[in-house]
N, C-alpha and C positions, 0 to 999 in steps of 0.2 A: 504494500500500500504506500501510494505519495501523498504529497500535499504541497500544493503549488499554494501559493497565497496569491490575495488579489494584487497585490502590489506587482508581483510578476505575470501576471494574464492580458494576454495582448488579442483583441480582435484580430480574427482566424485563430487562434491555434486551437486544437482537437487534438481529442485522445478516444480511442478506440475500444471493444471488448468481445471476442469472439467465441460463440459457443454452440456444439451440438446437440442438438436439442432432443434428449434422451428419451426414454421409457419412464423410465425412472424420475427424470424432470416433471415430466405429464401428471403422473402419478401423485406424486408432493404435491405439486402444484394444486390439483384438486383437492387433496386433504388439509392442507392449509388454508386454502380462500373459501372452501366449502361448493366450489365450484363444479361439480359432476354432473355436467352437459353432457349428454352419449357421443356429440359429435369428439369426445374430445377423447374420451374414454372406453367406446363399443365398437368396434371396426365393423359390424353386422349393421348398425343403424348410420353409422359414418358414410358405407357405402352406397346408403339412398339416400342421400346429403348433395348438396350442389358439387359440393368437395371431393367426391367420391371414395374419400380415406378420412381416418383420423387425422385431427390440425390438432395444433398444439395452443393452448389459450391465449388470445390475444393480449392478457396482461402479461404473463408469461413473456413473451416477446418485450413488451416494453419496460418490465422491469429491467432488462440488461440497460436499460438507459440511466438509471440507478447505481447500476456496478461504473458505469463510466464515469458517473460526476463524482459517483462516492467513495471511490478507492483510484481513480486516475487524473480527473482535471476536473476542478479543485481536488477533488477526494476528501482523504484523513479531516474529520473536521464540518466536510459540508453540511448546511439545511437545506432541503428540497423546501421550495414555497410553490409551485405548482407547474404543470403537466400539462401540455396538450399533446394529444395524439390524432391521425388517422391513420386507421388501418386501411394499407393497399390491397393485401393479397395474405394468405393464408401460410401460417408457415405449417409444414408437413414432420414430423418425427423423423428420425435422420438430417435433418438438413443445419447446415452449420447457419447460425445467424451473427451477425457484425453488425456492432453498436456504433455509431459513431454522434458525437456533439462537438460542434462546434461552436466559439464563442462568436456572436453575434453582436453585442453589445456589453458595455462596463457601465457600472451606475458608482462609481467611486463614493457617493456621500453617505450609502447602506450597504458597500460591500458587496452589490447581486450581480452576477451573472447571468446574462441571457445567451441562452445553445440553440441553435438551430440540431434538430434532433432525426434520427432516422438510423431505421435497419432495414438491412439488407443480406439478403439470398444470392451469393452472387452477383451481380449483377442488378437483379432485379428488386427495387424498396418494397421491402413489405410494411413500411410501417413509415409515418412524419412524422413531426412536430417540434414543438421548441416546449424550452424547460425556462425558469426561473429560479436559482439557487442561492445562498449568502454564502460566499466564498471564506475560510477562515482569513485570519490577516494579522500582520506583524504588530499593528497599532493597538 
């Protein structure tokens, strides 16, 4: 884990977080949000789904956006103050997802961060939006 302060955060820079989004991920992820949608969880009712397979939960997805502010840029330290998201596309089990935030704006007189936010499947975003954080700081 790092911890940039705001004093060192420059419009653009980004940090990243990449992960395969497991069986096992799926699984937690329903036990803890209480979330047990069959699309997410039944591969029998999945397959008569738009989706045709199980997807994996779309917070699930954008919490990796979480792991990037809160252990990479700020990281060590940070407060989420809020979240937007759209969901593009569905991520599928097995498939590696890549977090990325990028700083968009500095507000120096409270400290916040603004990320331009998004994952992605290769190639293809499965996910936008931009974040709001208070960056820890030297002062």
């Amino acid at each position: 884990m790092t911890t940039v302060y705001f004093e060192d955060i420059k419009i653009g820079d980004f940090a990243e977080y990449g992960k395969t989004i497991t069986e096992a991920d799926v699984l937690l992820f329903s036990a803890v949000s209480g979330d047990n949608n069959p699309v997410h969880l039944n591969q029998s009712y999945a397959e008569q789904s738009a989706f045709k397979t199980r997807i994996a939960h779309g917070m699930l997805t954008a919490s990796l956006i979480s792991t990037v502010v809160g252990t990479r840029l700020p990281g060590e330290g940070t407060i989420y103050l809020s979240q937007s998201t759209r969901f593009k596309a569905p991520v599928q089990l097995g498939e590696t997802v890549t977090a990325r935030a990028t700083v968009a704006e500095l507000f120096p007189e409270k400290k916040r961060v603004r990320f331009i936010t998004e994952c992605r499947v290769g190639d293809k975003v499965v996910l936008e939006g931009e974040s709001l954080v208070l960056a820890p700081s030297r002062g």
